[in-house]
ZATOR-17368 format. One record per atom (N, C-alpha, C, O): residue in one letter; x, y, z; atom name; residue number from 1. Coordinates in steps of 0.1 Angstrom, whole numbers, plus 5000, padded with zeros to 4 digits. Atoms other than C-alpha are relative to their C-alpha. Example, Ala and Ser with C-alpha at 12.3 -4.5 7.8 and 13.67 -1.06 7.14 Angstrom:
BEGIN
('A', (5009, 4988, 5000), 'N', 1)
('A', (5123, 4955, 5078), 'CA', 1)
('A', (5009, 5012, 5000), 'C', 1)
('A', (5019, 5012, 5007), 'O', 1)
('S', (4991, 4989, 5000), 'N', 2)
('S', (5137, 4989, 5071), 'CA', 2)
('S', (4992, 5011, 5008), 'C', 2)
('S', (4997, 5022, 5009), 'O', 2)
***
This chain:
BEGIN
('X', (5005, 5012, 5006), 'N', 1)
('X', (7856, 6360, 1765), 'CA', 1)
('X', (4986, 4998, 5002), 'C', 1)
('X', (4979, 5005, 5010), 'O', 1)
('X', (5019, 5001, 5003), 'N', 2)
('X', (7819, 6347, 1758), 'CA', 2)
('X', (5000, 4991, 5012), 'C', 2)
('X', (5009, 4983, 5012), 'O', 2)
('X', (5004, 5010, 4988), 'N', 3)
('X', (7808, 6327, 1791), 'CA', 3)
('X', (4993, 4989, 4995), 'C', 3)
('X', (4985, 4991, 4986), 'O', 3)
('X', (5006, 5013, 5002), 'N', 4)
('X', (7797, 6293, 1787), 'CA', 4)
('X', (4990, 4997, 5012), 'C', 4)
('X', (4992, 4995, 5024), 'O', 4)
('X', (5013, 5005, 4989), 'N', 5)
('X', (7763, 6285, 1800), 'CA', 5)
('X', (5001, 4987, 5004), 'C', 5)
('X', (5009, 4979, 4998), 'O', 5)
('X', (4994, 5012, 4995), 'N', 6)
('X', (7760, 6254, 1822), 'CA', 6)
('X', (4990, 4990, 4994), 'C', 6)
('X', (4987, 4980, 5001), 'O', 6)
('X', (5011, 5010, 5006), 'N', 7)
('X', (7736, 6234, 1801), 'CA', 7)
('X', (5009, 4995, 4987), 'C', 7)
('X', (5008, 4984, 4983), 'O', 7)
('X', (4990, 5006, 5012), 'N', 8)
('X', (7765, 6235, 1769), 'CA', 8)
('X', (5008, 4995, 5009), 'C', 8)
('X', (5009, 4983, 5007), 'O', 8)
('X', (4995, 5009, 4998), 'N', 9)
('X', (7787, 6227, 1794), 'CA', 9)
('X', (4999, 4985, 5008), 'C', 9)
('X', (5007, 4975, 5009), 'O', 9)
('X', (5011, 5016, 4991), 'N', 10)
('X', (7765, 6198, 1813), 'CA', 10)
('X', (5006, 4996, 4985), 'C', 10)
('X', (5018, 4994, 4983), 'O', 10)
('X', (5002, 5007, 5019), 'N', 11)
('X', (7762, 6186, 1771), 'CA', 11)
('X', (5016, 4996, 4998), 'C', 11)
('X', (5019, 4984, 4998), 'O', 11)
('X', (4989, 5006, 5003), 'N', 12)
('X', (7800, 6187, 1766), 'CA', 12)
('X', (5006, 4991, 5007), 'C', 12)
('X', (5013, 4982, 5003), 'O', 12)
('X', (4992, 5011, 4985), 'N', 13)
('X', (7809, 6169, 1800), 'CA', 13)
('X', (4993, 4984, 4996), 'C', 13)
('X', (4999, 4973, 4997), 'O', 13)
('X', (5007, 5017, 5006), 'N', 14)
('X', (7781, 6140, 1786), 'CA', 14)
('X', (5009, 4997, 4992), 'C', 14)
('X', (5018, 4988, 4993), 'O', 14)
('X', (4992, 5006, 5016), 'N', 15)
('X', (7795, 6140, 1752), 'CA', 15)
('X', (5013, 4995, 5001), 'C', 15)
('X', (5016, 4984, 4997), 'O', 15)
('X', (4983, 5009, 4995), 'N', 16)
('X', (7831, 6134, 1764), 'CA', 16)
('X', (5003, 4992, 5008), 'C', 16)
('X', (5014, 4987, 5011), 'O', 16)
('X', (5002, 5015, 4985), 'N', 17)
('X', (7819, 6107, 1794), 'CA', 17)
('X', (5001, 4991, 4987), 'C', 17)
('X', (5008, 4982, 4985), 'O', 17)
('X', (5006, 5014, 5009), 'N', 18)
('X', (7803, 6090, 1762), 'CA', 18)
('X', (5015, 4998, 4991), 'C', 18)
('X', (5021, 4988, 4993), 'O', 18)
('X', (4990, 5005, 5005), 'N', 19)
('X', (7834, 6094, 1740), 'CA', 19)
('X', (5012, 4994, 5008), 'C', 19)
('X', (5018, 4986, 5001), 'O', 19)
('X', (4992, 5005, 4996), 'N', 20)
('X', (7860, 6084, 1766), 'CA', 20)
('X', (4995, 4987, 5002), 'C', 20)
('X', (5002, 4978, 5000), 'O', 20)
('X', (5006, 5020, 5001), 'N', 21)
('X', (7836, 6049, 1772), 'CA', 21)
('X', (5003, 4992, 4987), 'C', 21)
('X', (5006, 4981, 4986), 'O', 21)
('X', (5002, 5006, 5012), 'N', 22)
('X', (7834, 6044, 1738), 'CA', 22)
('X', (5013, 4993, 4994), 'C', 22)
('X', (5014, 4982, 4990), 'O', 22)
('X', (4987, 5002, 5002), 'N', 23)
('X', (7873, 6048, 1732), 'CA', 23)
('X', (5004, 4988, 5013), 'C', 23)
('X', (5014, 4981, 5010), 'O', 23)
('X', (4995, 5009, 4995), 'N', 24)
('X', (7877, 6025, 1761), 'CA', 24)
('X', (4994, 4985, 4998), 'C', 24)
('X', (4999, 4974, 5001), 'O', 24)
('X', (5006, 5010, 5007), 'N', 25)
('X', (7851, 6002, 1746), 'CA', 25)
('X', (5004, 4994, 4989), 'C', 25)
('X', (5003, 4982, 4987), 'O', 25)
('X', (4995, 5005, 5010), 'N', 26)
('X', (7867, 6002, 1716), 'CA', 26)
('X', (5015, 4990, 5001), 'C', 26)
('X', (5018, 4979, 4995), 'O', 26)
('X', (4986, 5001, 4994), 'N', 27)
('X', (7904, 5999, 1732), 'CA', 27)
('X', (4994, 4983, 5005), 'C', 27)
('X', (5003, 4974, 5002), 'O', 27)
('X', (5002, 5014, 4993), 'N', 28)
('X', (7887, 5963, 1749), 'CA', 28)
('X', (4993, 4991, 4991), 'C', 28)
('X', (4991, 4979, 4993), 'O', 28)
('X', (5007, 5012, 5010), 'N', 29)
('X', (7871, 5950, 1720), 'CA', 29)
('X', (5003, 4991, 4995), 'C', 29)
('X', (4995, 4982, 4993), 'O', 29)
('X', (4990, 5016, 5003), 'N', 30)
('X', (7895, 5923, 1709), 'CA', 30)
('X', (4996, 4996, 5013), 'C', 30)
('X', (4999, 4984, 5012), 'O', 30)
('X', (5005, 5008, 4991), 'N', 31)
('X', (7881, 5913, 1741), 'CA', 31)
('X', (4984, 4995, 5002), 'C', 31)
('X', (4981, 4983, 5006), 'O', 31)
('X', (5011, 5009, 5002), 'N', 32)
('X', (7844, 5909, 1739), 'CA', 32)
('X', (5001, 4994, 4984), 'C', 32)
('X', (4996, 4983, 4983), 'O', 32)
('X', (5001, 5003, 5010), 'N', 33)
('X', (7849, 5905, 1705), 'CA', 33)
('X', (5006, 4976, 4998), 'C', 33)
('X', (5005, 4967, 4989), 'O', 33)
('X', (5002, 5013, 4999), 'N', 34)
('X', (7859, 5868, 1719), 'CA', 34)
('X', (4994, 4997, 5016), 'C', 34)
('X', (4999, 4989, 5024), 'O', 34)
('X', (5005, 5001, 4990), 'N', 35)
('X', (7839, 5871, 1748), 'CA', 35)
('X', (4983, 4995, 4997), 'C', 35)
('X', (4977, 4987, 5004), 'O', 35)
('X', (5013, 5005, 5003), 'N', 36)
('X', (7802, 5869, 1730), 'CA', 36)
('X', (5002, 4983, 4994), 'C', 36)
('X', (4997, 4973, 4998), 'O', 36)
('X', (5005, 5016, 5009), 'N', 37)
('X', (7809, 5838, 1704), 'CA', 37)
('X', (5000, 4991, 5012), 'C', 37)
('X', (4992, 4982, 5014), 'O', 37)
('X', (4995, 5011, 4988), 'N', 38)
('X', (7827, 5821, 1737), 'CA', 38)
('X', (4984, 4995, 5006), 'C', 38)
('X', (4980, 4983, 5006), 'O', 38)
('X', (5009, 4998, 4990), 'N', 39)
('X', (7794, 5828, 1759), 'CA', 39)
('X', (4990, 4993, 4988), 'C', 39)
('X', (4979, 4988, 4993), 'O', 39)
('X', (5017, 5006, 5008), 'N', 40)
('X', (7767, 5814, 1729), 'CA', 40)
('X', (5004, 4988, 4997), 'C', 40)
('X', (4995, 4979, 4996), 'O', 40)
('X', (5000, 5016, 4999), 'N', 41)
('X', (7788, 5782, 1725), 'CA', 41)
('X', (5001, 4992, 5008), 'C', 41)
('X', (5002, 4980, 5006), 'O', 41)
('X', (4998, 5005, 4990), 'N', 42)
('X', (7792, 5776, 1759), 'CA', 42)
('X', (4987, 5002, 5005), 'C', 42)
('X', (4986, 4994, 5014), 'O', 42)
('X', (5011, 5002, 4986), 'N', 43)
('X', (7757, 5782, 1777), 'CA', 43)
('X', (4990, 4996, 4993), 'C', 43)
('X', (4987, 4997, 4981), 'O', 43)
('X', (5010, 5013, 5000), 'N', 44)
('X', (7730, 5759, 1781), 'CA', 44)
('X', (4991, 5006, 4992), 'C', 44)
('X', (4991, 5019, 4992), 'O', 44)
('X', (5013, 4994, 5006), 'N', 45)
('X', (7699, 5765, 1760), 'CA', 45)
('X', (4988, 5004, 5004), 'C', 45)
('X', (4978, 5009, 4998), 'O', 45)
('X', (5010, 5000, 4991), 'N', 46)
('X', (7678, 5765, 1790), 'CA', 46)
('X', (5003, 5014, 5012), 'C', 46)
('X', (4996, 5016, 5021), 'O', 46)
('X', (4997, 4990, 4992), 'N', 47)
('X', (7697, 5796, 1805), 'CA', 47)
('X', (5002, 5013, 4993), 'C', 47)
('X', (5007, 5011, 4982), 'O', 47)
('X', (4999, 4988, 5002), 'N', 48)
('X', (7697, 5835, 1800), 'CA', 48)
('X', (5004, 5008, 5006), 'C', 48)
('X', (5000, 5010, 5017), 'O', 48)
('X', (4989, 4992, 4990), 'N', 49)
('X', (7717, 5857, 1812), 'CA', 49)
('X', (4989, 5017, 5001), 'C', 49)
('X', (4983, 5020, 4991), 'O', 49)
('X', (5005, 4990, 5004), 'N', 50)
('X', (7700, 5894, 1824), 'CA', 50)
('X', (5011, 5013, 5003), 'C', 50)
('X', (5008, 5025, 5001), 'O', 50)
('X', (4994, 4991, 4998), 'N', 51)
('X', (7731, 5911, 1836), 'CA', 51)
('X', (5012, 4991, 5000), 'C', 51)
('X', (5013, 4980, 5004), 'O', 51)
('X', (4984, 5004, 5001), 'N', 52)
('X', (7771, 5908, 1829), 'CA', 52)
('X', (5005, 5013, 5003), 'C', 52)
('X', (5001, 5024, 5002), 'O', 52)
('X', (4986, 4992, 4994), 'N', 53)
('X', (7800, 5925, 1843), 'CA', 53)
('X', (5015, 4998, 5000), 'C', 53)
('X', (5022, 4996, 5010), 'O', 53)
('X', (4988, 5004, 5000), 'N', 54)
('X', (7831, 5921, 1831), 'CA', 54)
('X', (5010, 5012, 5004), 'C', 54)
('X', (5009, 5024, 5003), 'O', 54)
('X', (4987, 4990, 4994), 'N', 55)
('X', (7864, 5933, 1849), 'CA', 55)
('X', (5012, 4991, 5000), 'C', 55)
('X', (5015, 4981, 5006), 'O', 55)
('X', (4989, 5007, 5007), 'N', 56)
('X', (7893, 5925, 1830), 'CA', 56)
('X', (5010, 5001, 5007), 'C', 56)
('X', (5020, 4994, 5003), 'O', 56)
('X', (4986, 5000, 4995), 'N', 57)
('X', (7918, 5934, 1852), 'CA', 57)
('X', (5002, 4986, 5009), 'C', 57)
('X', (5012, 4980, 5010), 'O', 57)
('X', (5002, 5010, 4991), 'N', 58)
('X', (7904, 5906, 1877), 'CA', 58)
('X', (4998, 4985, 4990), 'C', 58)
('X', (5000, 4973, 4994), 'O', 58)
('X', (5001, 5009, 5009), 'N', 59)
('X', (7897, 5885, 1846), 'CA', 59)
('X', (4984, 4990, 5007), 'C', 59)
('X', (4983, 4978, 5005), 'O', 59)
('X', (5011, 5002, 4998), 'N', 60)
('X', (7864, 5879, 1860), 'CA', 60)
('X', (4988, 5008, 4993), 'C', 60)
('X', (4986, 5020, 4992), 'O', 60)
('X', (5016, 4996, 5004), 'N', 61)
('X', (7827, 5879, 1845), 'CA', 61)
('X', (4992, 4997, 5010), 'C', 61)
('X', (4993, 4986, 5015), 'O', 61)
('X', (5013, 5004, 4991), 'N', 62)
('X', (7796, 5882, 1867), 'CA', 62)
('X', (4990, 5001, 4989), 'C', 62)
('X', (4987, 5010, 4981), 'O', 62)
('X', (5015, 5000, 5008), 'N', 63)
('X', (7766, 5868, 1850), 'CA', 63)
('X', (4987, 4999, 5013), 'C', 63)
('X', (4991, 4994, 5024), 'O', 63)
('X', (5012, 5000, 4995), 'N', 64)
('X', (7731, 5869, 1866), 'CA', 64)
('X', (4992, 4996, 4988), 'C', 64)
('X', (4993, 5000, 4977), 'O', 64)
('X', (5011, 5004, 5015), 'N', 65)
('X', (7704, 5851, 1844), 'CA', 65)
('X', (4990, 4991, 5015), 'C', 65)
('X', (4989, 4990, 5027), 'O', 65)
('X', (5013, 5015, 4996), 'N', 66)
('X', (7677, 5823, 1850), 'CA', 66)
('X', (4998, 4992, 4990), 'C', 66)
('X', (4995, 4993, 4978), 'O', 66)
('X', (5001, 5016, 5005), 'N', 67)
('X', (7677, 5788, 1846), 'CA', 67)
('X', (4988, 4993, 5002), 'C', 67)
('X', (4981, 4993, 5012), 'O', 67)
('X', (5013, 5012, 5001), 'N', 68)
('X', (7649, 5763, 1836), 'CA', 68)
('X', (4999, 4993, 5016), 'C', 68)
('X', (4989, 4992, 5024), 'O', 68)
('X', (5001, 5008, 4988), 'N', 69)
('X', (7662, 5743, 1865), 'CA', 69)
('X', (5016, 4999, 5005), 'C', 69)
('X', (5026, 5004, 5001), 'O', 69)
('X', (4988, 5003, 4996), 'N', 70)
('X', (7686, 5732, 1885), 'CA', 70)
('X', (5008, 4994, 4996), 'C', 70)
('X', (5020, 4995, 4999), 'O', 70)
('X', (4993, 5009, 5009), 'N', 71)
('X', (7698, 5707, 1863), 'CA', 71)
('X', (5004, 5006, 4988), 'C', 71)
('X', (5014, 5000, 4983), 'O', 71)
('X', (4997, 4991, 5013), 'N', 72)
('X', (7702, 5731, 1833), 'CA', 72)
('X', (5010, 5007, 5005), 'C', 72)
('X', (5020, 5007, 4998), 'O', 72)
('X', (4990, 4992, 4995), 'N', 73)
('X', (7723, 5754, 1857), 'CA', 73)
('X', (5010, 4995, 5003), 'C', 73)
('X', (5020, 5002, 5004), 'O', 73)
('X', (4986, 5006, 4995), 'N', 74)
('X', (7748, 5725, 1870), 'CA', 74)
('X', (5005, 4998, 4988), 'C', 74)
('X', (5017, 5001, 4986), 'O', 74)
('X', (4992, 5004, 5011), 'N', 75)
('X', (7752, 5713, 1834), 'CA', 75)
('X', (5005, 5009, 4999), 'C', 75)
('X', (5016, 5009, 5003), 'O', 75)
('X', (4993, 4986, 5006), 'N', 76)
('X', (7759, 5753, 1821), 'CA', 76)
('X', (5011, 5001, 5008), 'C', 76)
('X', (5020, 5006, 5002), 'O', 76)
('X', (4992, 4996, 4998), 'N', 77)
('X', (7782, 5753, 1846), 'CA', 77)
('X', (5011, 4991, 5002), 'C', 77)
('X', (5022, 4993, 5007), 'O', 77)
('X', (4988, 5011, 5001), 'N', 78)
('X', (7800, 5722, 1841), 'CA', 78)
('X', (5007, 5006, 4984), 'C', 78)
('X', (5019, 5009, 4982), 'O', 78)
('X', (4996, 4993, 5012), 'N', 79)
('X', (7799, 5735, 1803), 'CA', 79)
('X', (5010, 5010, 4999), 'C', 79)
('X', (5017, 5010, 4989), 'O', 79)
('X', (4991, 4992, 5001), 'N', 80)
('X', (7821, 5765, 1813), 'CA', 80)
('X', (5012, 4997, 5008), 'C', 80)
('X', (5022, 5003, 5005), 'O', 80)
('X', (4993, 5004, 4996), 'N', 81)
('X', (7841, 5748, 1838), 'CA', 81)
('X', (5009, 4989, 4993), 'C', 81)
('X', (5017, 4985, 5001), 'O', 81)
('X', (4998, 5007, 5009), 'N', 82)
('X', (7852, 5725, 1812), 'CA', 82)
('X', (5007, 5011, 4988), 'C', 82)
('X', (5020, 5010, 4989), 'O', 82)
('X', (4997, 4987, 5004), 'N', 83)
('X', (7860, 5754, 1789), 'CA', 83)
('X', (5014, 5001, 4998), 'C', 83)
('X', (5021, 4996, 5007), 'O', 83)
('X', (4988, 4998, 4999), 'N', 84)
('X', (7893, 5762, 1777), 'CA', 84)
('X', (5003, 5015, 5006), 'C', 84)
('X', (4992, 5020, 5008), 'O', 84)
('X', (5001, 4993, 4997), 'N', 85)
('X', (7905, 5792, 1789), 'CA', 85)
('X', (4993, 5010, 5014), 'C', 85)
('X', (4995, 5021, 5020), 'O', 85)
('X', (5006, 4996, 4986), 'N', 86)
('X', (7881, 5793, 1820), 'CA', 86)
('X', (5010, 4991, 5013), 'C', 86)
('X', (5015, 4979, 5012), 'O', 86)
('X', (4994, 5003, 4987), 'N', 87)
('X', (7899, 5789, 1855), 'CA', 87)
('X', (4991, 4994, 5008), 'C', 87)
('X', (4995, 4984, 5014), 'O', 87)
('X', (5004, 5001, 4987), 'N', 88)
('X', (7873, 5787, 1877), 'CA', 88)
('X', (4985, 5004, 4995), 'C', 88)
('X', (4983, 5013, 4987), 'O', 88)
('X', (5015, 4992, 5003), 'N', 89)
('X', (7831, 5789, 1877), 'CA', 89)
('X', (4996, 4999, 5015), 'C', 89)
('X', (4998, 4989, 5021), 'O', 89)
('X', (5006, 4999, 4984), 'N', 90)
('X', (7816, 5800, 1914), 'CA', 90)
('X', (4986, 5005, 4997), 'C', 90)
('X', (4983, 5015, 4990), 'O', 90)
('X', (5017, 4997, 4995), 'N', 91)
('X', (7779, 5799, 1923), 'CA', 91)
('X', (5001, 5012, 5010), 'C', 91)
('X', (5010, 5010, 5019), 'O', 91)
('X', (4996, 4990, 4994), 'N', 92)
('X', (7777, 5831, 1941), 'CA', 92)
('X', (4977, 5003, 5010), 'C', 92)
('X', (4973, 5010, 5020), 'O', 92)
('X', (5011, 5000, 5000), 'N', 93)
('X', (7736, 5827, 1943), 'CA', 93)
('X', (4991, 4994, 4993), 'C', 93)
('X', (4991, 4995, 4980), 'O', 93)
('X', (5011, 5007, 5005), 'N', 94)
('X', (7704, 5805, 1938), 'CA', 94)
('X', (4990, 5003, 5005), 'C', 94)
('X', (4990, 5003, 5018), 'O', 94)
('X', (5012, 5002, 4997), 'N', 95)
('X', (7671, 5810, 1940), 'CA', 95)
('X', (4987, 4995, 4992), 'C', 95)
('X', (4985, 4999, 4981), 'O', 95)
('X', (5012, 5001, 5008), 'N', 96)
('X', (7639, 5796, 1929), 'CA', 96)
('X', (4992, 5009, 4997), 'C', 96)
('X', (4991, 5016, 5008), 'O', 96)
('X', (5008, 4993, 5000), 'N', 97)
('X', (7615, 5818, 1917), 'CA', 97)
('X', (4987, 4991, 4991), 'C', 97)
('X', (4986, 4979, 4992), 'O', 97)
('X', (5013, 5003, 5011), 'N', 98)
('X', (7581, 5814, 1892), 'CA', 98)
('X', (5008, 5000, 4988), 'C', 98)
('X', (5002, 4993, 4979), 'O', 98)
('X', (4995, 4999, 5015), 'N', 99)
('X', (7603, 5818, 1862), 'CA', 99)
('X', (5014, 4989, 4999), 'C', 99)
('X', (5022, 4991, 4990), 'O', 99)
('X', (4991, 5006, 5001), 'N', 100)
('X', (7626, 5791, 1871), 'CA', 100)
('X', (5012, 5000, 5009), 'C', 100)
('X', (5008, 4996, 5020), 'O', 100)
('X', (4994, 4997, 4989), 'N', 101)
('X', (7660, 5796, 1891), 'CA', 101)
('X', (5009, 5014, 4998), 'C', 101)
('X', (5019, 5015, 4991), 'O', 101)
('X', (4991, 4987, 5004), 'N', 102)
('X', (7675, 5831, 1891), 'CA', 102)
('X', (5014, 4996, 5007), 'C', 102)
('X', (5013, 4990, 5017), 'O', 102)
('X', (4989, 5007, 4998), 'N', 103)
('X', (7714, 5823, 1895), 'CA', 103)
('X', (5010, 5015, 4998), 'C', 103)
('X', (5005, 5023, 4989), 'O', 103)
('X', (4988, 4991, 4996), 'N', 104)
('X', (7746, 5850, 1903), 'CA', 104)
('X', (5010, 4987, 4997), 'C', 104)
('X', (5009, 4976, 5004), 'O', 104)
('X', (4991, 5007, 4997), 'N', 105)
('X', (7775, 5832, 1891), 'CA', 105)
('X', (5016, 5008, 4994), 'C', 105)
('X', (5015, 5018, 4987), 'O', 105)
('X', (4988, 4995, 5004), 'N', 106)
('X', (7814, 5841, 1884), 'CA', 106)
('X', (5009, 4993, 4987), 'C', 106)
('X', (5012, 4981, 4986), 'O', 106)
('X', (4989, 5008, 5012), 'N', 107)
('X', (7835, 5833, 1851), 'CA', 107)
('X', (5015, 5006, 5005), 'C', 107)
('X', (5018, 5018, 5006), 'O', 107)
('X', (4991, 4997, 4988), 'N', 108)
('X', (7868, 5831, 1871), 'CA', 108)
('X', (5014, 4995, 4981), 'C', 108)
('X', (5017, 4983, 4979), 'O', 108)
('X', (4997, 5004, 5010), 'N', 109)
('X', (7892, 5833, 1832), 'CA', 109)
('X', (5014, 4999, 5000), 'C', 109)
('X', (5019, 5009, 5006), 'O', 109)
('X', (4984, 4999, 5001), 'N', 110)
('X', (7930, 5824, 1827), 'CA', 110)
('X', (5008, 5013, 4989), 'C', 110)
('X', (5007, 5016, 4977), 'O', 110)
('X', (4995, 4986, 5009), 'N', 111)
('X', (7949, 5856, 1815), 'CA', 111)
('X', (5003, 4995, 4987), 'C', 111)
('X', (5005, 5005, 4979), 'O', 111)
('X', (4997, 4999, 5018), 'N', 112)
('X', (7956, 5838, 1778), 'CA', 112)
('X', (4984, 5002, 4995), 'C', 112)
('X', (4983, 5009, 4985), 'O', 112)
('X', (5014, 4999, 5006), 'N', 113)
('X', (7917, 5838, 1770), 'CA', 113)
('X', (4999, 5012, 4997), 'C', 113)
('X', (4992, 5013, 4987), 'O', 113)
('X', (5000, 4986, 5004), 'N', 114)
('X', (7921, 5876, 1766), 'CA', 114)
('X', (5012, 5004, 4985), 'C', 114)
('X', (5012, 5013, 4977), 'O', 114)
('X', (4994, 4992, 5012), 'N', 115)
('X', (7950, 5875, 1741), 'CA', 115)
('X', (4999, 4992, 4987), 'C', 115)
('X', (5003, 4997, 4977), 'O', 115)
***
């Protein structure tokens, strides 16, 4: 048989990382698929998120963003605490910075918000 060099198979090992994400991306999509509109009618106008992490089995989201202020960030999180479907919102981190308050927080969700 023809030997496979390790650079086609480096290429195939990517290509099939990317399609098994994609298939599992797709497999969870009924889930962001009500996870973005939720997150743009729920958060403050004064906050931005720069990193999310959702892990569905825990039914938890980690957002990281920055807030205008501190007052922008208790309301956002009264806004999701209030929420149907949300369980629980935990501050996990505050800080002030120059650009306002960079914030770590948790979307803590009840297992029906997924179906």
């Amino acid at each position: 048989g023809e030997e496979i060099s390790d650079e086609d198979r480096a290429s195939f090992l990517n290509f099939y990382s990317q399609f098994v994400n994609l298939k599992s991306i797709l497999d969870k999509h009924i889930v962001t698929s009500k996870l973005f509109p939720f997150l743009e009618q729920n958060t403050h106008r004064d906050i931005y998120y720069t990193s999310m992490i959702l892990d569905i089995k825990n039914l938890t989201l980690a957002l990281q963003g920055i807030s205008k202020n501190y007052e922008s960030l208790a309301s956002g999180g009264t806004v999701f605490g209030q929420a149907s479907g949300v369980g629980s919102v935990v501050f996990d981190d505050m800080q002030t910075s120059e650009r306002g308050v960079n914030f770590k927080m948790r979307l803590i969700f009840k297992p029906e918000f997924f179906k």
